[in-house]
PLY file of the C-alpha trace (Angstrom):
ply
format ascii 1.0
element vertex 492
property float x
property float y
property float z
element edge 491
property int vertex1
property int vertex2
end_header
-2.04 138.02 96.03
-3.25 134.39 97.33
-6.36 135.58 99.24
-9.68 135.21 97.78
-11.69 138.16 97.36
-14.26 139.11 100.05
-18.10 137.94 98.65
-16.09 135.35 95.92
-16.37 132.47 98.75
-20.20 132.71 99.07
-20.48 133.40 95.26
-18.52 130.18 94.51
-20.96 128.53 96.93
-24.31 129.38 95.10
-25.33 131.72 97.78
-27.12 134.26 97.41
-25.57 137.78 98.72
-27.36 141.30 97.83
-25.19 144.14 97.55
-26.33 147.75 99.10
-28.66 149.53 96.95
-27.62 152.06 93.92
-28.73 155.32 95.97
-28.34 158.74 94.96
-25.35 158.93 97.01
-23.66 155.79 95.50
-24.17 157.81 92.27
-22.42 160.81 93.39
-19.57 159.35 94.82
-18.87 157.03 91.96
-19.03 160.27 89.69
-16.46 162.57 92.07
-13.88 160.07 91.68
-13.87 161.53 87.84
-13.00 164.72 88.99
-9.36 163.80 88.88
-9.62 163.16 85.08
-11.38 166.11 84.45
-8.46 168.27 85.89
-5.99 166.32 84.15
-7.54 166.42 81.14
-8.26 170.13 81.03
-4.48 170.36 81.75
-3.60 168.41 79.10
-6.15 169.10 76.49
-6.32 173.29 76.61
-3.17 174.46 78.42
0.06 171.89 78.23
0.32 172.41 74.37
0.30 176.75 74.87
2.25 176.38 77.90
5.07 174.42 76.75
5.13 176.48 73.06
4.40 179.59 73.78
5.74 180.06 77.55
8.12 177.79 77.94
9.39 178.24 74.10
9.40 174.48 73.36
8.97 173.84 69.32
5.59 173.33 69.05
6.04 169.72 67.05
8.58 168.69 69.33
5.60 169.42 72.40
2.94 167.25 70.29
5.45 165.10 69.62
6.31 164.10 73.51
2.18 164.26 74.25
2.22 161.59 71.46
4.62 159.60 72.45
2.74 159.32 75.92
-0.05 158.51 74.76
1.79 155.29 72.76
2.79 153.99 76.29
-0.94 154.19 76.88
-1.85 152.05 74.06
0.09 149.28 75.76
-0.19 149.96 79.77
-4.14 150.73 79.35
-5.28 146.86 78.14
-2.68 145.77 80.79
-3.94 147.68 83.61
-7.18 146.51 82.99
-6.23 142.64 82.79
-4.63 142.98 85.74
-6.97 144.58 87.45
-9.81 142.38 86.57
-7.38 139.22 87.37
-6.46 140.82 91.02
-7.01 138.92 94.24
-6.70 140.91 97.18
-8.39 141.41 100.81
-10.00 144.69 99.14
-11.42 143.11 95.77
-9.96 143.52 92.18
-10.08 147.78 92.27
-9.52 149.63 95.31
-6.28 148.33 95.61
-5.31 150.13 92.43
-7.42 153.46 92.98
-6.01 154.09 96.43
-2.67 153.12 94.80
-2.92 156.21 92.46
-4.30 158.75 94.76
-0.44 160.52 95.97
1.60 160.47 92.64
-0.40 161.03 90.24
-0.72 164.88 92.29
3.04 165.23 93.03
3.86 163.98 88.98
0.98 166.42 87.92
2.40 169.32 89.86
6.26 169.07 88.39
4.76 168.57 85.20
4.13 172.41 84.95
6.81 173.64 87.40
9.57 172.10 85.46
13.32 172.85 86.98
13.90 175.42 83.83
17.75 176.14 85.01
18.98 172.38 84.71
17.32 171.54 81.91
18.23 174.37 79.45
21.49 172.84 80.04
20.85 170.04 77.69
19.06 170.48 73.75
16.46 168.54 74.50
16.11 169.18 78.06
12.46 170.55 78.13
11.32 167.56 75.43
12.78 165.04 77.48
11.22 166.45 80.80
7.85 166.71 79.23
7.79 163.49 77.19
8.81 161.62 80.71
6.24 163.44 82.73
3.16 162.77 80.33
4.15 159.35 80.25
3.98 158.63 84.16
1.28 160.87 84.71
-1.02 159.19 81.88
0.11 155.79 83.37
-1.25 156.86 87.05
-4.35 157.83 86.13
-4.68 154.70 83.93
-4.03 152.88 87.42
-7.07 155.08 88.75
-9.38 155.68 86.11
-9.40 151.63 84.37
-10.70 150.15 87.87
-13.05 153.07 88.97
-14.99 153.35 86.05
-15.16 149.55 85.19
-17.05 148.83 88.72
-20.20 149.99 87.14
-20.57 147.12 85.66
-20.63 145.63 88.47
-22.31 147.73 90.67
-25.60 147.34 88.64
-26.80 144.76 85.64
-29.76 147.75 84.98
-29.58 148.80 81.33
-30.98 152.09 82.58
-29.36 152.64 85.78
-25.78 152.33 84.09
-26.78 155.51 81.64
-27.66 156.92 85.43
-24.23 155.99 86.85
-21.85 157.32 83.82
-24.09 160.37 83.76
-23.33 161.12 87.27
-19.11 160.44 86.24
-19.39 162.50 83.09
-20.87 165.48 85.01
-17.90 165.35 87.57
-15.09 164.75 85.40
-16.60 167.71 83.20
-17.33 169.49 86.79
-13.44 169.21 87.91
-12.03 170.14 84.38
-14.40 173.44 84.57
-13.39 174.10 87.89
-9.72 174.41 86.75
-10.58 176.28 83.59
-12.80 178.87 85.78
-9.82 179.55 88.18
-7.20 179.16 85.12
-9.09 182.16 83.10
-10.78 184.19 86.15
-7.70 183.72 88.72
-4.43 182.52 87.62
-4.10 183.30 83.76
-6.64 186.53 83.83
-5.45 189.26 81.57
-3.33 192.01 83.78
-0.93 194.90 82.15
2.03 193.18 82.21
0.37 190.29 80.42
-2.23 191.27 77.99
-2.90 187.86 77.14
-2.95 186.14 80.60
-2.48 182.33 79.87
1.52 183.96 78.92
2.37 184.40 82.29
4.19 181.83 83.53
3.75 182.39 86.91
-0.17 181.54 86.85
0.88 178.16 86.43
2.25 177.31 89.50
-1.40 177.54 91.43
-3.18 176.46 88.71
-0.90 173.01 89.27
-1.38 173.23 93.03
-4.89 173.35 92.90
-5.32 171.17 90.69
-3.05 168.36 92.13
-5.17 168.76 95.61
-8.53 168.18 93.53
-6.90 164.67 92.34
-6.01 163.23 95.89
-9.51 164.40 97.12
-11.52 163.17 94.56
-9.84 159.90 93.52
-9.52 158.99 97.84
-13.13 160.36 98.47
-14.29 157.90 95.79
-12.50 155.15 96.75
-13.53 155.46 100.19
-17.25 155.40 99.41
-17.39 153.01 97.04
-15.04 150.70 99.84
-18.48 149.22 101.19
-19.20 147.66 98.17
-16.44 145.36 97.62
-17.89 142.55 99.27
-20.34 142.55 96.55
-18.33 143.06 93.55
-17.27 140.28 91.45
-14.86 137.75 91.68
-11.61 137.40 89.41
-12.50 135.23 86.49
-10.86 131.60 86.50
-8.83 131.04 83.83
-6.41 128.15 82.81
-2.99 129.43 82.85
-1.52 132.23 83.50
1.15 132.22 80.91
2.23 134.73 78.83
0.80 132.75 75.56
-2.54 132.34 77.23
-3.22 135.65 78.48
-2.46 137.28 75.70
-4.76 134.56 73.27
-7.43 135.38 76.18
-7.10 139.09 75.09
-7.21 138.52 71.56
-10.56 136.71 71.75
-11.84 139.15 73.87
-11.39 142.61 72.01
-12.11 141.22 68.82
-15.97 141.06 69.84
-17.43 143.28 67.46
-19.13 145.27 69.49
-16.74 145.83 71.26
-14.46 147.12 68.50
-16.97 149.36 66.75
-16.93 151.13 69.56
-13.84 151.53 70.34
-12.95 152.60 66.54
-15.56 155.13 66.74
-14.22 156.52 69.96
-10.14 156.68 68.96
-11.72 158.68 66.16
-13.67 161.05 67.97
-11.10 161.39 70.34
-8.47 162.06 67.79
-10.67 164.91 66.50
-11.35 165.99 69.99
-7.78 166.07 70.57
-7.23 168.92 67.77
-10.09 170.63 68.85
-9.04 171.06 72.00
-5.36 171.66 71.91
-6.79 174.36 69.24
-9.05 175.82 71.57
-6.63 178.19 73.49
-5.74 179.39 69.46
-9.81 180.01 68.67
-10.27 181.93 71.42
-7.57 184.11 72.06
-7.13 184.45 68.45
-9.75 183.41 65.97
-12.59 184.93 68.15
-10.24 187.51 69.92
-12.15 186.87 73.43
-10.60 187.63 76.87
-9.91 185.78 79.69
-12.47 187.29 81.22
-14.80 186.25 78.21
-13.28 182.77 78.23
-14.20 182.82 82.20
-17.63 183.01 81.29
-17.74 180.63 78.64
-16.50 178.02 81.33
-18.35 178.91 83.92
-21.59 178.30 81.10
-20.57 174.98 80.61
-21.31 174.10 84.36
-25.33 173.88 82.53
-24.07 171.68 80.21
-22.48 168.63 81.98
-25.56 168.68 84.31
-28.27 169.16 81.27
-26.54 166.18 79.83
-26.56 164.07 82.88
-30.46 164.44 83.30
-30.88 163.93 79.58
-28.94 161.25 78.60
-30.62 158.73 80.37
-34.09 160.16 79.67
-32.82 159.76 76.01
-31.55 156.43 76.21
-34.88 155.37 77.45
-36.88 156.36 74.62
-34.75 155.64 71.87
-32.21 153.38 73.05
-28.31 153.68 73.29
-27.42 153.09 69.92
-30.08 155.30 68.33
-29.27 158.05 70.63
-25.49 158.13 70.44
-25.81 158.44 66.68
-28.37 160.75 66.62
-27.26 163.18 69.31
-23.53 163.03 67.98
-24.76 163.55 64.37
-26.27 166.73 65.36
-23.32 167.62 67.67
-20.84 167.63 64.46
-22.57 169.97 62.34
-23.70 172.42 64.76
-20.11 172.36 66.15
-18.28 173.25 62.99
-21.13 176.09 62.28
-19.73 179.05 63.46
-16.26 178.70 62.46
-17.65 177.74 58.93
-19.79 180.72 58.57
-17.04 182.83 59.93
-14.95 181.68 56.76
-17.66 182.99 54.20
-18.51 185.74 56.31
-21.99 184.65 57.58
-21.11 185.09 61.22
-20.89 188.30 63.50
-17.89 189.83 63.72
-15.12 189.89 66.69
-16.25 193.79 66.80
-20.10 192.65 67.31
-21.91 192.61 70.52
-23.67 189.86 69.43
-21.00 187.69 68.92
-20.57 186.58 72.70
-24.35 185.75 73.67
-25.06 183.84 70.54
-21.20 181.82 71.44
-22.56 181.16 75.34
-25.56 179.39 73.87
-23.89 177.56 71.28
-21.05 176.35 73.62
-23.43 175.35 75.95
-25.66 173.39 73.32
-22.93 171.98 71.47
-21.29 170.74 74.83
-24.40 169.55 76.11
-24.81 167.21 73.00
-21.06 166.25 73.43
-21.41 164.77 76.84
-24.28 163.29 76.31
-22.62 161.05 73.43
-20.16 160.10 76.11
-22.20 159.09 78.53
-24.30 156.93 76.05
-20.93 155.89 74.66
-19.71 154.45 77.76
-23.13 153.10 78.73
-22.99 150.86 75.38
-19.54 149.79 76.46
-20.69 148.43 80.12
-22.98 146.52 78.29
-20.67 144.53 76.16
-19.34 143.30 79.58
-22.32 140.47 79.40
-22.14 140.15 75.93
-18.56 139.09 75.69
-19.23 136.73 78.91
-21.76 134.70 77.03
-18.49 134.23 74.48
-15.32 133.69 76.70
-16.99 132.70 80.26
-15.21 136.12 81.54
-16.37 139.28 83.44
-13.45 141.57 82.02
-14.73 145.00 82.90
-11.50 146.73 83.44
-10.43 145.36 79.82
-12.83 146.58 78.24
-13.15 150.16 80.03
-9.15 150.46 79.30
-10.92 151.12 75.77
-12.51 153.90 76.76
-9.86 155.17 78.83
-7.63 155.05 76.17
-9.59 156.96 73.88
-10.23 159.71 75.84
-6.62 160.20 76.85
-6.18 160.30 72.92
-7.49 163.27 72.89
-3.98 164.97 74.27
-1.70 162.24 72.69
-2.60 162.37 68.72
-4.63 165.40 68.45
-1.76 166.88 70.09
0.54 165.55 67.65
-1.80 166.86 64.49
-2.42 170.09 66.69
1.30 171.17 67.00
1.74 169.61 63.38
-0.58 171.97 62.17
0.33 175.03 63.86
3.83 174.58 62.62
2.44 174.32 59.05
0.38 177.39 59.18
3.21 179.23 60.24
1.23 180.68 63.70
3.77 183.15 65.33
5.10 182.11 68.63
4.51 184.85 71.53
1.35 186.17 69.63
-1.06 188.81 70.59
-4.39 189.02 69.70
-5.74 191.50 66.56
-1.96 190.93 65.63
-1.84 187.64 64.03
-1.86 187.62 59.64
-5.75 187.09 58.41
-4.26 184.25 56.53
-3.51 182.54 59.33
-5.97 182.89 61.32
-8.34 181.82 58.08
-5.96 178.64 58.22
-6.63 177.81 61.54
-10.59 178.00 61.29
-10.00 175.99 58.28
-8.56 173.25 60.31
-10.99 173.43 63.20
-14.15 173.92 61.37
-14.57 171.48 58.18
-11.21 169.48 58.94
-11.97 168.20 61.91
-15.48 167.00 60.67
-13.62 163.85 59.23
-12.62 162.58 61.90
-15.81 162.97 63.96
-18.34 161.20 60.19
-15.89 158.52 60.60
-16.63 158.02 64.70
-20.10 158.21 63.52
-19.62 155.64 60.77
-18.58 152.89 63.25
-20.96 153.30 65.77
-23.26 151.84 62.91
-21.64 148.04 63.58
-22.65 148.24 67.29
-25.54 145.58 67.53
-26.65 145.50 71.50
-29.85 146.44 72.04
-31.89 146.43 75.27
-33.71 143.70 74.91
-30.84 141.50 74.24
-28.74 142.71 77.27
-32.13 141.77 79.44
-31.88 138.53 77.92
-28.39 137.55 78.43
-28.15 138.78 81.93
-31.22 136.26 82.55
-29.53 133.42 80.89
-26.02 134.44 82.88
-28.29 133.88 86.59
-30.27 130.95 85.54
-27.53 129.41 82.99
-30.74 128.38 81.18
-30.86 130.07 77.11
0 1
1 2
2 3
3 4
4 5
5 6
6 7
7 8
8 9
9 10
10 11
11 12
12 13
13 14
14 15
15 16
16 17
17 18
18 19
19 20
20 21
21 22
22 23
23 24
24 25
25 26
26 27
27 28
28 29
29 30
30 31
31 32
32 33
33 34
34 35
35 36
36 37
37 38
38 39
39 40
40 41
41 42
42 43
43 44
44 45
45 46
46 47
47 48
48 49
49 50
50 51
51 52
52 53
53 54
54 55
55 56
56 57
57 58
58 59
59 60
60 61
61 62
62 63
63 64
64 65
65 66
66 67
67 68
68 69
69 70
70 71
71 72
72 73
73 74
74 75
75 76
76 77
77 78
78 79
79 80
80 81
81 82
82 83
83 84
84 85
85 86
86 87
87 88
88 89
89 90
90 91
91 92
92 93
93 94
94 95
95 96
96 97
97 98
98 99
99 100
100 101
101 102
102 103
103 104
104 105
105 106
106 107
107 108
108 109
109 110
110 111
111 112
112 113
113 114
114 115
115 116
116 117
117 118
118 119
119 120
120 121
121 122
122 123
123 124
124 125
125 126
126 127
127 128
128 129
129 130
130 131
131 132
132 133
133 134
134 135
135 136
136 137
137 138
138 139
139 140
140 141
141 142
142 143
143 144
144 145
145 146
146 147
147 148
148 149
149 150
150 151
151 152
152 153
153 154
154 155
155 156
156 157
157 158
158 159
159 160
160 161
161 162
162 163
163 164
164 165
165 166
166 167
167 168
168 169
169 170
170 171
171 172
172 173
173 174
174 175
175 176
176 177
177 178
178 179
179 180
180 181
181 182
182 183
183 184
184 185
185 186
186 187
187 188
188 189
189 190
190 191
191 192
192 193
193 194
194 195
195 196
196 197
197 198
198 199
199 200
200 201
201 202
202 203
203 204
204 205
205 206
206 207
207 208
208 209
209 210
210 211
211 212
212 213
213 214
214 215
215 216
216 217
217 218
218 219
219 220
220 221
221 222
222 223
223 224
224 225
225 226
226 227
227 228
228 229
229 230
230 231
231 232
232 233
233 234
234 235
235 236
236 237
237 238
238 239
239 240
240 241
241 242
242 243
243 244
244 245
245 246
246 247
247 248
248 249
249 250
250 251
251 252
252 253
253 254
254 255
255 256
256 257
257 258
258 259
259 260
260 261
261 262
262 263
263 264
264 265
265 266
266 267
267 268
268 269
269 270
270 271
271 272
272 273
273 274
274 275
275 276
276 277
277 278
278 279
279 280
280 281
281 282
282 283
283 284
284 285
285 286
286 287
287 288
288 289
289 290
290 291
291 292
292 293
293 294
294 295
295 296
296 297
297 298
298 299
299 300
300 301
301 302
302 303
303 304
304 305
305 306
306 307
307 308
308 309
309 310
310 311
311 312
312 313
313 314
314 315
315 316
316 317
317 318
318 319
319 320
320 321
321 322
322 323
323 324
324 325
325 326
326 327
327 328
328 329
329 330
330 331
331 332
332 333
333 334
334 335
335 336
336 337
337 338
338 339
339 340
340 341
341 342
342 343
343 344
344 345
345 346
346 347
347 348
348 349
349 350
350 351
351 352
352 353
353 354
354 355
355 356
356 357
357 358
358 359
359 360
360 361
361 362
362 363
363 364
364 365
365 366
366 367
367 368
368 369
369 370
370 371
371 372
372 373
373 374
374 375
375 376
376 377
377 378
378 379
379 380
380 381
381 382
382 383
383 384
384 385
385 386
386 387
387 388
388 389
389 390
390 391
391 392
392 393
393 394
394 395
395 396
396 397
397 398
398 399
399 400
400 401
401 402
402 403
403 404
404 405
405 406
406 407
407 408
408 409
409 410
410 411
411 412
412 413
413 414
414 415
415 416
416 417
417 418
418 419
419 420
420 421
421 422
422 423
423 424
424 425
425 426
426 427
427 428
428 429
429 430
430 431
431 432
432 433
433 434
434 435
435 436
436 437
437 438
438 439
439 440
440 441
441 442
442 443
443 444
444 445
445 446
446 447
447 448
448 449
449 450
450 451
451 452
452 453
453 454
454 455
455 456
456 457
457 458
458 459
459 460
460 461
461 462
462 463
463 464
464 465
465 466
466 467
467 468
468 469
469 470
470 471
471 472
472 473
473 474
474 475
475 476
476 477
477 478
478 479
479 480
480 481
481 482
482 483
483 484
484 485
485 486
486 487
487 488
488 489
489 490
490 491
């Protein structure tokens, strides 16, 4: 922990060192390393909640409960990881050490997490909660270890307003990339409807290659990123000097630091689109098996459309950003992203929407799931393009580069979307009385009006309140260009 990073010596000494150039192949292989939370996530978000109700028989509260209670540990390990990674000195610079780090368990957690040892744990009440609650907990603090350090080095990696939509487009479309990958195989492979299960995310024994696979995506992607992005560290920046190391002092240090405001719009309007997200998603098994009565073959398709979308939104985002700037875009594209969301389920409810019996119904659901996601990733990227930019802001302020700090934010939010919307989502389905075990066509009309009710117009509150707070955000392109001149000539 004494040695001085590699580059900080010759930084220290005013001279001037240029890193390698932001190629297209930098871009990809900062984006793979996403891949890992994109399986994760579409583990957690669309098939942990069903899986441990409906398969496993574990009270559905009790299962949003546990995802919850992860996520809590996350509010505090997230900001932690990130200090500490920004304040690491090691021979391979303040990140790798953590994303190699991650790379092993985080894939052997992952897989136990849905091959659980059913015989001992029956033995005890809460067994299964237990299990799961411990599981979610480690695994969400492993890929906090990965995730934190790996996306804060763009910020680094370029000042460029522009090329930092670039970069984060390029993550986005793999971390959307590996989640579809796992939902394709999930829905066309491993869960596909067969006689002995009609509805094929039931059968338990899907699970066990759907875990397999996925944990081999995670070591590949998170040790192919690392590895290509190794190069750089030379070039990255240096720890930032601070006074004291104490307890008191670091945490006054973080005070002053997330309560830019910037800073804190965004993250408010991100915990609340995540929290919405969270429902939706942890829903979206429900919708389609249920609400929409599609099959896994259906659902295959649907997946296998989104492919369009993370790469439509990669090329558009920063095409977007360009001409109207990040702030203007986010909350334009995400304004139109929550009303054309909640359409069809709201004209469903008042009967202005094809029925489940329609041939229509499918083709006019691939185009709207791959225009709504499409708008959806693009707000992300933007999102997290705004937040690299408060890096420079909040130097100007404190006198420290705290990327990994501030990217914790983001981090955190997205892994909301399985820790409270999980909560609400098993909350909810408990309250609407949805029967465990259930088959399509066989569920009460009441109920299934319930759930639309939740995932339609409910679930809009949530995302007019993300919306809401973007408005505080005040960066604007010319001010970043201005502030990273004054931080390289220290003249204002």
């Amino acid at each position: 922990m004494g040695k001085t990073e590699p580059g900080s010596q010759a930084a220290e000494a005013g001279q001037s060192i240029v890193p390698p150039a932001v190629t297209t192949q930098v871009r990809w292989l900062y984006g793979f390393g996403a891949a890992a939370f994109g399986v994760k996530d579409n583990g957690f978000s669309y098939f942990l909640m069903i899986y441990y109700n409906q398969v496993l028989g574990l009270n559905a509260s009790l299962a949003g409960t546990a995802i919850l209670i992860a996520m809590i540990f996350d509010a505090v390990s997230d900001p932690l990881v990130g200090w500490w990674s920004d304040n690491t000195h090691s021979k391979w610079g303040r990140r790798h050490p953590f994303m190699y780090s991650s790379a092993i368990p985080v894939a052997v957690i992952y897989f136990y997490l849905w091959n659980p040892p059913m015989d001992f744990l029956l033995q005890y009440e809460y067994g299964l909660f237990i299990f799961l609650t411990i599981s979610a907990v480690v695994i969400r603090f492993l890929i906090t270890v990965y995730e934190i350090p790996s996306t804060g080095i763009v910020a680094e990696l370029t000042e460029d307003y522009d090329e930092r939509t670039r970069l984060l487009s390029y993550r986005y479309m793999f971390g959307w990339y590996g989640g579809l990958f796992m939902a394709v195989l999930a829905w066309g492979v491993f869960l596909k409807d067969t006689p002995e299960y009609p509805n094929g995310v039931l059968n338990p024994a899907g699970y066990f290659d759907y875990s397999l696979i996925g944990s081999i995506i995670m070591v590949i992607s998170i040790v192919g990123s690392s590895i290509g992005l190794h190069r750089f560290i030379p070039y990255l920046k240096p720890p930032p000097v601070r006074e004291s190391f104490k307890p008191v002092q670091i945490f006054k240090d973080l005070k002053v630091t997330l309560a830019n405001r910037n800073f804190f719009s965004l993250f408010l309007a991100g915990l609340f689109a995540a929290i919405g997200a969270g429902v939706s998603t942890n829903f979206d098994a429900y919708i389609t098996n249920f609400f929409w009565e599609f099959t896994s073959s259906d659902i295959r398709w649907l997946n296998v459309s989104l492919f369009a979308s993370a790469s439509l939104a990669a090329i558009l985002s920063p095409i977007v950003t360009r001409r109207f700037d990040k702030k203007a875009s986010a909350m334009g594209v995400y304004g139109i992203a929550i009303f054309y969301g909640a359409a069809p389920v709201m004209l469903r409810l008042i009967g202005w929407f094809p029925g489940n019996d329609s041939p229509y119904l499918f083709p006019v659901m691939i185009f709207h799931y791959i225009t709504y996601v499409t708008l959806i990733v693009m707000f992300g990227i933007v999102q997290s393009s705004m937040l690299a930019d408060i890096v420079e802001d909040a130097q100007m302020k404190t006198g420290r580069r705290e990327e990994g700090l501030f990217f914790a934010a983001r981090t955190f939010a997205a892994k909301a979307t399985s820790g409270i919307g999980a909560f609400i989502a098993g909350i909810a389905l408990d309250l609407i009385q949805f029967p465990p075990g259930a088959q399509p066509g066989q569920v009460p009309e009441e109920v299934i009006f319930r759930l639309g009710v939740i995932f339609g117009p409910t679930l809009m509150a949530f995302y007019l309140l993300a919306l809401a707070c973007i408005g505080f955000y005040r960066i604007t392109r010319e001010g970043h260009d201005k502030r990273i001149d004054v931080l390289k000539t220290g003249v204002s």
